[in-house]
N, C-alpha and C positions, 0 to 999 in steps of 0.2 A: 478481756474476755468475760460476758455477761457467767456467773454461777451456773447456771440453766443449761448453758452452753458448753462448761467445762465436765459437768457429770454427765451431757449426751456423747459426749465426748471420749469419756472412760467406757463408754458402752454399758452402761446404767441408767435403767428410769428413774425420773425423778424421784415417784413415789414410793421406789426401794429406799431411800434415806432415811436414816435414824432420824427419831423425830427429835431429839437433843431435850428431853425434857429432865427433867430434874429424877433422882432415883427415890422411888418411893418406897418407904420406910414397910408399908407391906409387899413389898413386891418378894421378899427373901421369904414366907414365910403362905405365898399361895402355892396351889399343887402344879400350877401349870408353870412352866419356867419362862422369863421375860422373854419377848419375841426379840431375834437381833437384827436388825434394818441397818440397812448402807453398805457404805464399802471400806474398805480398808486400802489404804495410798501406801504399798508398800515399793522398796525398789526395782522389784520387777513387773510394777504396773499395779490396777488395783484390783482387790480381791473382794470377792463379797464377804460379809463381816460374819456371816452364817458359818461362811467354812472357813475360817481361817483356823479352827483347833483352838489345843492345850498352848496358851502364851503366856510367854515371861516379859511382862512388860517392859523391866529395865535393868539390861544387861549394855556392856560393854564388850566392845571388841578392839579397840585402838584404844589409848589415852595418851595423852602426850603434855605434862605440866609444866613446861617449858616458859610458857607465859604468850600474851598474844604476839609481843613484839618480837618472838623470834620462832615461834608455830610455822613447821613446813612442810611439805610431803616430801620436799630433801634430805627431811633429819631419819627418814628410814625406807629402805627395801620393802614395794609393796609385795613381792613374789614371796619373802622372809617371813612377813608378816601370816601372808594366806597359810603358808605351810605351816605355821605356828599354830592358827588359832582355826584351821579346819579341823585335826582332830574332837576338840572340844564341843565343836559345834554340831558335828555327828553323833559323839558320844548325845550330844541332847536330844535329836531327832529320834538314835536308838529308844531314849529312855520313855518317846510319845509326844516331846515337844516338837510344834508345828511352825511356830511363831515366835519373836523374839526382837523387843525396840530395842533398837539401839541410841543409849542417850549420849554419846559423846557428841556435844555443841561444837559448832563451828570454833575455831580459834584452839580447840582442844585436841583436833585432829578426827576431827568427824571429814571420813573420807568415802559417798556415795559409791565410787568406782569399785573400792577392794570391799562395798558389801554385796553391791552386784554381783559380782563374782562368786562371792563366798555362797552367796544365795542360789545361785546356780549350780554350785559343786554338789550342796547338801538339800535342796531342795525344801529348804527353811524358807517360810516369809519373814526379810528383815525388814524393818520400818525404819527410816532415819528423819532427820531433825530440820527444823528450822529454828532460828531465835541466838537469843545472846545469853552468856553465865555470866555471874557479876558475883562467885563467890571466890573469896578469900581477897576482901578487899579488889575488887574489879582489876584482879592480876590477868584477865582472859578477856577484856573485853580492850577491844581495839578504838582508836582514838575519835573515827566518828562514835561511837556510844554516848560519848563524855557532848558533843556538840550536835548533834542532829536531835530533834524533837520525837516525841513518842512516837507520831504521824510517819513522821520519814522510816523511823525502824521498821513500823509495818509496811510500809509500802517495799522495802526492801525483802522483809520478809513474806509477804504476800505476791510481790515478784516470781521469788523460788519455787512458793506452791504452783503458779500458774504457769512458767516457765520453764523450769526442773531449775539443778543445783549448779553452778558456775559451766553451763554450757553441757552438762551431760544429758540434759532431760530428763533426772530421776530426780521425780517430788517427794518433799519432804511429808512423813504422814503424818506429824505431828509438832505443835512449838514445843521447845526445853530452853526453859530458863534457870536460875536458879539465885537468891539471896541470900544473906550472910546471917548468920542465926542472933542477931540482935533482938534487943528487946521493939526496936522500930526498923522502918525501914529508908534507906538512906532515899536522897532524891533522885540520885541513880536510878535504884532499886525501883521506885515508885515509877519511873518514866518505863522502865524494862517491863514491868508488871500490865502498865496501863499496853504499852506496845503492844504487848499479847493478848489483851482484849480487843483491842482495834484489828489485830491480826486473826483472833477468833469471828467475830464478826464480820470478815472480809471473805475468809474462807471456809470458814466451819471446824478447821484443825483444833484437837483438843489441847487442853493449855498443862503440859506438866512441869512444877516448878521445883527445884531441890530447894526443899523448907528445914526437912529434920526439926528442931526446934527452937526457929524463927517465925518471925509474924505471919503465921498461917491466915489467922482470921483479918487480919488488915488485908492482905490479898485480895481474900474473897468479899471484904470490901470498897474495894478498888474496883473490881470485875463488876459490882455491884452495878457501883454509879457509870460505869461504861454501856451496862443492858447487856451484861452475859451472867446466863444463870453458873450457879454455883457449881453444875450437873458438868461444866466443862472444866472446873480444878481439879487436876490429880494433888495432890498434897505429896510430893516426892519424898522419902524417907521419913514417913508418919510413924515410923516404929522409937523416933529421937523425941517426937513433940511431947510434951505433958499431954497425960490422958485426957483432962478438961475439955483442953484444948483440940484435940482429934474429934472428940467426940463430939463438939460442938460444931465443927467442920461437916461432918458424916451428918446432925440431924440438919445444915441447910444445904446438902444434896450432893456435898465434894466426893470424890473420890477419896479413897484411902490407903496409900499401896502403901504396903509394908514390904520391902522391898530389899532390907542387907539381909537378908536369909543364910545364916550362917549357925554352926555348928556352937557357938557361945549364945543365939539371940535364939533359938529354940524356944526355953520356956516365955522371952518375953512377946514372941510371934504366936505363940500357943494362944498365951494370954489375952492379946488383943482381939485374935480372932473369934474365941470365945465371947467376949464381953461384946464386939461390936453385932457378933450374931445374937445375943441374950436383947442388942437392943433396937434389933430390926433395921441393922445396916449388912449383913450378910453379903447384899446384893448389892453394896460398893466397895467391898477387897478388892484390890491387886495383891497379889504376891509376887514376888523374884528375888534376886540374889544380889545384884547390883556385882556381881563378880566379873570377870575374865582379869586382864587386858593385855595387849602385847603395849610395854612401855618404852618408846624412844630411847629413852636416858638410861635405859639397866640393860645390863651384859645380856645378849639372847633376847632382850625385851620383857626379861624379869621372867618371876614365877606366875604364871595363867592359871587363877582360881575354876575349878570348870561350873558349870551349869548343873552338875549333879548331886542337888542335897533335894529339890520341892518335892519331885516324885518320889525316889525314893525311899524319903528320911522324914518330912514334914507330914505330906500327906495321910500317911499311915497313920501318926498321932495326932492326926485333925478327927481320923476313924476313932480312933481310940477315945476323943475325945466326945463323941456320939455323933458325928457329924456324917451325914448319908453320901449316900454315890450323888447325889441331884446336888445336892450342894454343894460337893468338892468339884462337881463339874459345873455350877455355875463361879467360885471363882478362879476358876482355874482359863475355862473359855469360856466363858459367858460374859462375863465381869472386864474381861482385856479389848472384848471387841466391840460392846456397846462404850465402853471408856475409850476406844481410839480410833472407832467410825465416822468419818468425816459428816460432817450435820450440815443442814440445810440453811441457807442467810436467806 
């Protein structure tokens, strides 16, 4: 299916599509707020990226560490689950969240069907995934990864976007990858990386990779020599990288999500947010929690972190921090939906 044909298709003009262009370093600090074009691929169809609200880009609702070779939707009750992790998900909608990706990758227990659902209970746009993790020693990546070519993984991945996910027809709205925080990156890593550019370029999905503090800037080198601007890395868990190194990300156009939002990372999510506003990247924040999950392998599915610290814990001392309503609303919605708007090939 020709691109042209798959966004007339979602019942979107062309010309509403994000233009994918790189975030400009003044854009955080003009009076008028970035304009947000395209659509948002969530799983109950796509949304215009305008309204999709306050989002948490990356949260969890399943995890399952199991490893690929034994990952299955056998190993849990999807009814168990729902009734588990509905609470939590309300509780977010109450607190003004609209939106919410879900980064659990295939092989981890990224399950499109039980986010349907859950998306329909709460009336949350969830997003799910395409792509492979290749962290902790590529315990989660299944045996074609090791033997199929960069090519082949995007064509498989690019499949999902254009066909939905193993037969449900819900597309994935975004790739998640994710590397092992070495000082390099393995040639695994290097094939999974390049994959996701060739899979950017296929489909326009933005590329988020869990880096924390591994070779961000090799990445965004990788994406380079493929022909995908910088404007499509999320830099997943940036809140781990060395400052240098984020920062150096943020001035050639990556995204920035800070993203374990937790009651101990406060001062150091303060801090970033400060300094990356002091240096005119305002306007590529993420924020989230990286919290829930119901887990396979623990009693009840373990303890389910909720969704409730950004609104009402963080945000407050972003105020405090001199930071206005325009600006907490552009990284709040602003910033999650130009960062997960499907772009134009």
């Amino acid at each position: 299916m020709r691109r042209r044909d798959f966004l007339r298709g979602l019942g979107v003009g062309i010309g509403a599509v994000a233009t994918g262009a790189s975030p400009a370093r003044t854009e955080t600090r003009a009076a008028t707020p970035p304009a947000i074009g395209g659509v948002i691929q969530t799983v109950r169809g796509p949304v215009p990226a305008a309204e999709l609200g306050l989002t948490l880009p990356h949260e969890h609702v399943l995890v399952d560490f199991v490893g690929a070779d034994q990952v299955s939707p056998a190993r849990y009750d999807a009814d168990r689950v729902f009734e588990a992790v509905l609470p939590p998900l309300r509780q977010a909608h109450e607190l003004g969240v609209r939106a919410l990706g879900e980064c659990t990758p295939e092989f981890l227990g990224r399950d499109p069907r039980l986010l349907r659902r859950l998306g329909e209970a709460t009336g949350l746009h969830l997003i799910t995934n395409t792509g492979l993790y290749g962290v902790r020693q590529d315990k989660f990546l299944p045996p074609y990864a090791h033997t199929e070519s960069a090519a082949q993984l995007a064509q498989r991945w690019g499949r999902e976007f254009r066909e939905g996910i193993a037969g449900t027809g819900i597309r994935p709205g975004f790739i998640k990858s994710g590397v092992d925080p070495e000082p390099a990156l393995s040639a695994t890593h290097r094939k999974l990386v390049t994959a996701a550019a060739l899979t950017h370029r296929a489909t326009g999905l933005a590329i988020a990779v869990h880096t924390g503090r591994g070779p961000g800037l090799a990445q965004l080198d990788i994406l380079r020599e493929n022909g995908v601007a910088a404007s499509a890395f999320i830099w997943v868990h940036a809140q781990g990288a060395r400052d240098d190194d984020l920062f150096a990300a943020a001035e050639r156009g990556a995204w920035i999500s800070l993203d374990g939002l937790n009651r101990n990372s406060l001062p150091r999510h303060r801090h970033l947010c400060v300094e990356l506003r002091r240096r005119g990247h305002l306007g590529q924040i993420l924020l989230s929690h990286d919290a829930g999950w119901f887990d396979p392998a623990k009693e009840g599915g373990g303890v389910f972190r909720p969704f409730d610290l950004l609104v009402p814990v963080f945000l407050p001392q972003l105020r405090e921090a001199g930071f206005t309503a325009d600006e907490i609303d552009l990284v709040t919605r602003i910033n999650p939906a130009r960062a997960l708007a499907v772009r134009p090939v």
